[in-house]
N, C-alpha and C positions, 0 to 999 in steps of 0.2 A: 462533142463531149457534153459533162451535165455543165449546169451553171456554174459564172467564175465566185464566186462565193459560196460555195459550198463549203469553207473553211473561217467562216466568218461566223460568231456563235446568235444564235437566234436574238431576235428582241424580248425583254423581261416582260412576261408577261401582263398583260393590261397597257402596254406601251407601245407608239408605236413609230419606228424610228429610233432616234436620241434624241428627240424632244423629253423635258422635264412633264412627267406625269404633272396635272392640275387637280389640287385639291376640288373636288364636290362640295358645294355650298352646305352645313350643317354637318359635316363628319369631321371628326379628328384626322389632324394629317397623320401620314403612316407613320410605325414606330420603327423605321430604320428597315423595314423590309420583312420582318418577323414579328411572329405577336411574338409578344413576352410571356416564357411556361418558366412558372413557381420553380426553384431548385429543388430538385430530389430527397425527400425526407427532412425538409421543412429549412433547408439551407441552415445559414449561420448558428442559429439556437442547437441544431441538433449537432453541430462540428461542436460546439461550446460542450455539449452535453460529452461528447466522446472525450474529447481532452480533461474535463475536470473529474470525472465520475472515478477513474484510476485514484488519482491522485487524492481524492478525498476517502479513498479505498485507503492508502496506504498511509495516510494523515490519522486517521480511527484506531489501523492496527497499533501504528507505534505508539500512539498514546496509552492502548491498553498494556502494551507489555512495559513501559515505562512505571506506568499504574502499579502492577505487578509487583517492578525491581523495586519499589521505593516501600512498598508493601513489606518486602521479605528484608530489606536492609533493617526496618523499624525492628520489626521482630527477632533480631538477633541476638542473643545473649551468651555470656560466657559457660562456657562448657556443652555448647550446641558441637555435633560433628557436622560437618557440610563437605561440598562439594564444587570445586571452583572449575569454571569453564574451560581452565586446562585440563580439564581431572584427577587435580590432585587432592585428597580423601584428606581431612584434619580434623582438628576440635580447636575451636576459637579458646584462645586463653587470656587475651586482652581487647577490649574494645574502649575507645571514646568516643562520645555520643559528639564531640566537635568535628572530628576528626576524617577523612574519609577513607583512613585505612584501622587492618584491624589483625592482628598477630594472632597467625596460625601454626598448631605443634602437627606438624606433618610426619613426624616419627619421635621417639624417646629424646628430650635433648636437642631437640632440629629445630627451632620456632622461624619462621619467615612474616614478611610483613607483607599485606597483599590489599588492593582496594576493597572495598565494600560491594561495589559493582560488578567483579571479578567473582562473586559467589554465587554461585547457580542454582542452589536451592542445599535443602535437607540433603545427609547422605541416606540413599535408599536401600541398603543393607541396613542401617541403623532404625528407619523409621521401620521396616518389614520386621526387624527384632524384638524393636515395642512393641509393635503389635503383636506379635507372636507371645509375650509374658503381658499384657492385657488378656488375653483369652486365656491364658494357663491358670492365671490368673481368678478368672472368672468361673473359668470348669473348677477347679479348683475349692471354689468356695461353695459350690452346688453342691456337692460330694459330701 
């Protein structure tokens, strides 16, 4: 039959035996067997890049709509109609400028008290109205 080692795996190449390879006088000893290749798309910095880049995505948004809310709280005045993030349609009829809440008449006789934060903007039946007697308004005085 063939030879009795033919299930014995080859010698590493450059070797010969299990003798310890000998470094060459004026070369670097080897690097464990492999050269060393740079990680794919520039290693660490670019994993840095993918992890922070979201987050500084969502760090922006929420400032601006915070921006926003604090914007449209200033602006509130008594006898504004708004619109609260549950959907409930009213006319502010008491505000304090200390306070963080602000009592709204959501029907004749109805007043509830509700945060400042809780108000999601102008009612847009209300603001489409003005605008609507702005322009009649304005035809109006042409004529």
């Amino acid at each position: 039959m063939a030879s009795s080692n033919w299930f014995q795996p080859n010698a590493a190449p450059g070797r010969a035996g299990n003798a310890p390879a000998t470094p060459v006088e004026g070369q670097p000893p080897p690097s464990g067997g492999q050269d060393a290749q740079p990680a794919p798309f520039g290693g660490g910095a670019f994993s840095f890049l993918i992890l922070a880049l979201p987050l500084l995505l969502i760090f922006v948004m929420t400032r601006s709509q915070s921006k926003k809310q604090k914007q449209l709280e200033s602006n509130l005045k008594v006898g504004d109609r708004v619109v609260t993030q549950s959907g409930l349609l009213g006319k502010i009829i008491d505000i304090s400028p200390n306070s963080p809440r602000v009592k709204l008449e959501i029907a004749p006789g109805v007043n509830v008290q509700i945060l400042k934060s809780a108000i999601q903007g102008q009612d847009p039946g209300e603001v489409a109205a003005a605008d609507a007697k702005v322009a009649d308004a304005a035809k109006d005085k042409k004529s």
